[in-house]
N, C-alpha and C positions, 0 to 999 in steps of 0.2 A: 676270086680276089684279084682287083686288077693289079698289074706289076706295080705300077705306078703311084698306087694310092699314097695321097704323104698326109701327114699328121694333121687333121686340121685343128683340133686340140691338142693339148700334152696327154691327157688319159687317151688318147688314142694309139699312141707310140709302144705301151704297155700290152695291146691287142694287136697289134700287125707285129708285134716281135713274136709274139706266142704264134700267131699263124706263119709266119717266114719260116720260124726256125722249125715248128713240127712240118713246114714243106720240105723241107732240108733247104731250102734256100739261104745259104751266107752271102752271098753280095747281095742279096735284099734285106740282109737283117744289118749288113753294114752299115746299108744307104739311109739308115735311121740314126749314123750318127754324123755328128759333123766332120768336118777331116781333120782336125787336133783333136777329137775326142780321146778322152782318159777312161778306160775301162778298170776297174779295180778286180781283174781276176786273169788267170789263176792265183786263188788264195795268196797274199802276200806278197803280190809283185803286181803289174799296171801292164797294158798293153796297151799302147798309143798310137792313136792315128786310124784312121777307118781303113787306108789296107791291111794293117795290123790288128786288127778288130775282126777284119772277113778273113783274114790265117785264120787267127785262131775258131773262129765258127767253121772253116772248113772241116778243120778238124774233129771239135766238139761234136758237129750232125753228121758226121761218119758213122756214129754208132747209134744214129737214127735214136736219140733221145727223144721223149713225149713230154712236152710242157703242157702246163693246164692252166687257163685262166685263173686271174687270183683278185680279191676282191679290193678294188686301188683304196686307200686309203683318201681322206680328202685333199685334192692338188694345192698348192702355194704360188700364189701367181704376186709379182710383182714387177714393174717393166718390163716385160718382154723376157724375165729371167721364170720357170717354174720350177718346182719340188716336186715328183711324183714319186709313192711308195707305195709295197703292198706288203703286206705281211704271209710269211711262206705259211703254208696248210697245216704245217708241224709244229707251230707256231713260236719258233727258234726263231730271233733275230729279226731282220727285216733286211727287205731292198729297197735302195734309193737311187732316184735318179736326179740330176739338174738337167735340163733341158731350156733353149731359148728359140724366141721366136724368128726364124728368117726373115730376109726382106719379103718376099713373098707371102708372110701372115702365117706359113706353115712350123712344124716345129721338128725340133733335132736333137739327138740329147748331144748332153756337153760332157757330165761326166754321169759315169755307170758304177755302182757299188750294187753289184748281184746279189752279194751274200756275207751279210753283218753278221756275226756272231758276237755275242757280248760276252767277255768276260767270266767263263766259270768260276765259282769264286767255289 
């Protein structure tokens, strides 16, 4: 995987995160988001900003977690702004992403919701 590879689609962002973060690499899974990116995790709090983003991945792939491709759900493209989500394996909840296009044509996410839980009722 070259270091460098950037998004050339939004469904692509979904695939170089799952291979980054099973490399253990956090400042490459950082560089997938913009530098005001809003992360929606840990559960019920936000981590903001992409060095804030590569903290917390430092941490999280310390314990050499295993993510597995997950099947994207269909993307939502409108100016430059996209939608990407997949639905987790367990089939609890969903994750969504906003992602937008740089000048460059390539893409970044803006904001990150890992992991939606809906409401047990």
């Amino acid at each position: 995987m070259p270091e460098n590879e950037k998004a050339l689609r939004p469904e692509d962002l979904t695939r170089l995160f799952i291979e980054r973060s099973n490399a253990g690499d956090a400042a490459g899974v950082a560089a997938l988001y913009e530098e005001n990116a809003v992360m929606a995790y840990p559960a019920g709090s936000q981590t903001v900003g992409r060095d804030a983003i590569r903290g917390l991945w430092e941490k999280v792939l310390d314990g050499a977690p295993r993510f597995e491709q997950e099947q994207p759900l269909p993307t939502l493209i409108s100016d430059g702004i996209a939608l990407t989500s997949t639905p987790p394996k367990d089939g609890s909840g969903a994750r969504a992403q906003v992602v937008r296009r740089q000048p460059d044509g390539t893409w970044l996410r803006l904001l990150d919701q890992p992991e939606f839980m809906p409401p047990s009722h």
